[in-house]
N, C-alpha and C positions, 0 to 999 in steps of 0.2 A: 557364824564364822567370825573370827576374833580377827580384830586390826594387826599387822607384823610389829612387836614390841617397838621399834623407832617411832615408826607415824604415829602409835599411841603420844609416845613423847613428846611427840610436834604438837601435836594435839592439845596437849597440855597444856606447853610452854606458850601458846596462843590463849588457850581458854584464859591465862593470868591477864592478858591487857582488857584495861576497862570496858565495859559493854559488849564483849566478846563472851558467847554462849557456845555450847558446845556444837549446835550447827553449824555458826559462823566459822568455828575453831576446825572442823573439818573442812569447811570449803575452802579455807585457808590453807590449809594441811596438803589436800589434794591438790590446789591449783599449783601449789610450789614445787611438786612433783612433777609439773608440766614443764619446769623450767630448762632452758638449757642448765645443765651443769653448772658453768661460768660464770653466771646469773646467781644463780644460789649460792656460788662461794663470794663470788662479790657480795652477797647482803651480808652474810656471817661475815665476812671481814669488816664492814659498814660496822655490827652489831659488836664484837668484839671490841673492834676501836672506841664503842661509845663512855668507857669509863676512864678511857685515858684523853681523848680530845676533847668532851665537853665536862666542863664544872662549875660553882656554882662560882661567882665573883664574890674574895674575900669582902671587899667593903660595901657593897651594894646587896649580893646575894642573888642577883639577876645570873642569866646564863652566860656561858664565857667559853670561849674557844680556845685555840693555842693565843691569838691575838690577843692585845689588852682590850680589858672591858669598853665597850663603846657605849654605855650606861652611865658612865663615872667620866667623861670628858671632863676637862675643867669649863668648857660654859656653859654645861648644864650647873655646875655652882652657883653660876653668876645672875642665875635666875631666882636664886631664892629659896626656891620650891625644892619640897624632897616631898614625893607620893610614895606611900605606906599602901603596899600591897601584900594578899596572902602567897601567893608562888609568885614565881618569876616568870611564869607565860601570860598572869596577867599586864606583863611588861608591852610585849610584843598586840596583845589586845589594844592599848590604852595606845601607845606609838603608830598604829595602824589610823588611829585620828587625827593624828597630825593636830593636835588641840594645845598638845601638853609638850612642852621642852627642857623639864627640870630635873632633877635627879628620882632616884629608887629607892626603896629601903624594902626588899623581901621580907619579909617575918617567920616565913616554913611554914602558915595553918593560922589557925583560928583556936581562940578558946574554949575548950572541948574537955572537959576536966574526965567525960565517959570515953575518949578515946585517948586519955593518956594526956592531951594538951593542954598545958598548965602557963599559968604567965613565964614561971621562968626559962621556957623555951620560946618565948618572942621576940629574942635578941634584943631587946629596946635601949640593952646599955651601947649597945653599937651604937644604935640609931642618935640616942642623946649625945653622945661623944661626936658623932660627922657632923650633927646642928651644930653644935658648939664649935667644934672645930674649921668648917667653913663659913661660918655665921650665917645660918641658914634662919629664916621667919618667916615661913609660911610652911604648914604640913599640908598634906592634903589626902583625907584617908578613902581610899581605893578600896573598900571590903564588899563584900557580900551582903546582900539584903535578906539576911536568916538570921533566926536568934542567937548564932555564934558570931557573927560577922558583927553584930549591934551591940553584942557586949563585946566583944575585941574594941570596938570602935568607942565606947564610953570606958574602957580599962584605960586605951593609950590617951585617951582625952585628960582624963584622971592625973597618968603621970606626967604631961606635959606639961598640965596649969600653970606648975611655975613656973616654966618657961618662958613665961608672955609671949607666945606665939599666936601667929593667925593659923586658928584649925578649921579649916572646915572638911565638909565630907561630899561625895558625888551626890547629885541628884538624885529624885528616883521619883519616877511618876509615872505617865503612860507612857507608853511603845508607840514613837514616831511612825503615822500613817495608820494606825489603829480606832475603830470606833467605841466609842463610851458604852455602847449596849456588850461589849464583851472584855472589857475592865472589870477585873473582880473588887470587891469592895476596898480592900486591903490596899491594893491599889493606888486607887481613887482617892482616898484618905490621905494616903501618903503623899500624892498631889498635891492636893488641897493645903496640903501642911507647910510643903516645900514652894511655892508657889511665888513666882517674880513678876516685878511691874512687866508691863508692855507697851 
């Protein structure tokens, strides 16, 4: 017996979000079917609104509401700092630490020349224009520990040189509260490499 052509479509329009398989995509399907009515049209209206209330913030690239950018404050300027990350939820990641207080610079991705992503999509004349323009001296590159994220990070190093800027990049070692007999080598190395007094 075949699904009523709609739920198919529900079905569907679930299977598309990341890590959603076609089981999950049904049990999603059917649970929403449970809902009151009310319920369901308030998400669709949620869903709807999501291309006109949220976008991307022109000068930072982080996320943005009707409100102005809360990324782009003027004393995040006054810190110096502007972190070079690949989306803009690793915004929200990195703020969650309470570590860091300086500005953003999104990129869209990583270099990926088999998925289409080329330097000239990592906005970087933005990014050189806000250094300059707020006189900003310290980068601080937020990417991904993969072989795109490591050339991403040795590209934007490349064009900043002459900047005289301080660049550095995150750490990356062991997982706090982890024992060494399940650190894989790669790892470990990378430790070893990155490694500070105590």
């Amino acid at each position: 017996m075949r699904y009523p052509q709609h739920l198919l479509k529900l079905i569907d329009v679930f299977k598309r979000l990341p890590g959603v398989g076609s089981k999950s995509a049904e049990r999603f399907a059917f649970q929403l079917l449970t809902w009151p009515k009310e319920k369901v049209i308030e998400m669709a209206k949620v869903l709807e609104e999501v291309p006109l209330k949220l976008h991307a913030c022109a000068q930072c690239g982080c996320l943005a509401g009707d409100e102005r950018c809360s990324f782009c404050e003027p004393d995040r300027a006054k810190t110096g700092f502007i972190c070079v990350i690949a989306s803009a939820r690793d915004a929200f990641a990195i703020e969650n630490t309470h570590e860091y207080q300086g500005l953003y610079h999104v990129l869209g991705g990583l270099l990926s020349p088999m998925h289409g992503m080329g330097a000239e999509k990592l906005n970087l004349d933005l990014l050189k224009q806000r250094i300059a323009t707020l006189h900003l001296t310290d980068v601080v590159l937020a990417l991904d520990s993969t072989l795109e994220g490591d050339a991403t990070s040795l590209y934007i190093k490349r064009e900043l040189d002459p900047l005289h800027l301080n660049i550095s990049r995150l750490a990356f070692g062991i997982p706090l509260g982890s024992s060494l007999d399940y650190v894989d080598g790669g790892t470990l190395a990378r430790a070893f490499l990155g490694r500070g007094r105590f």
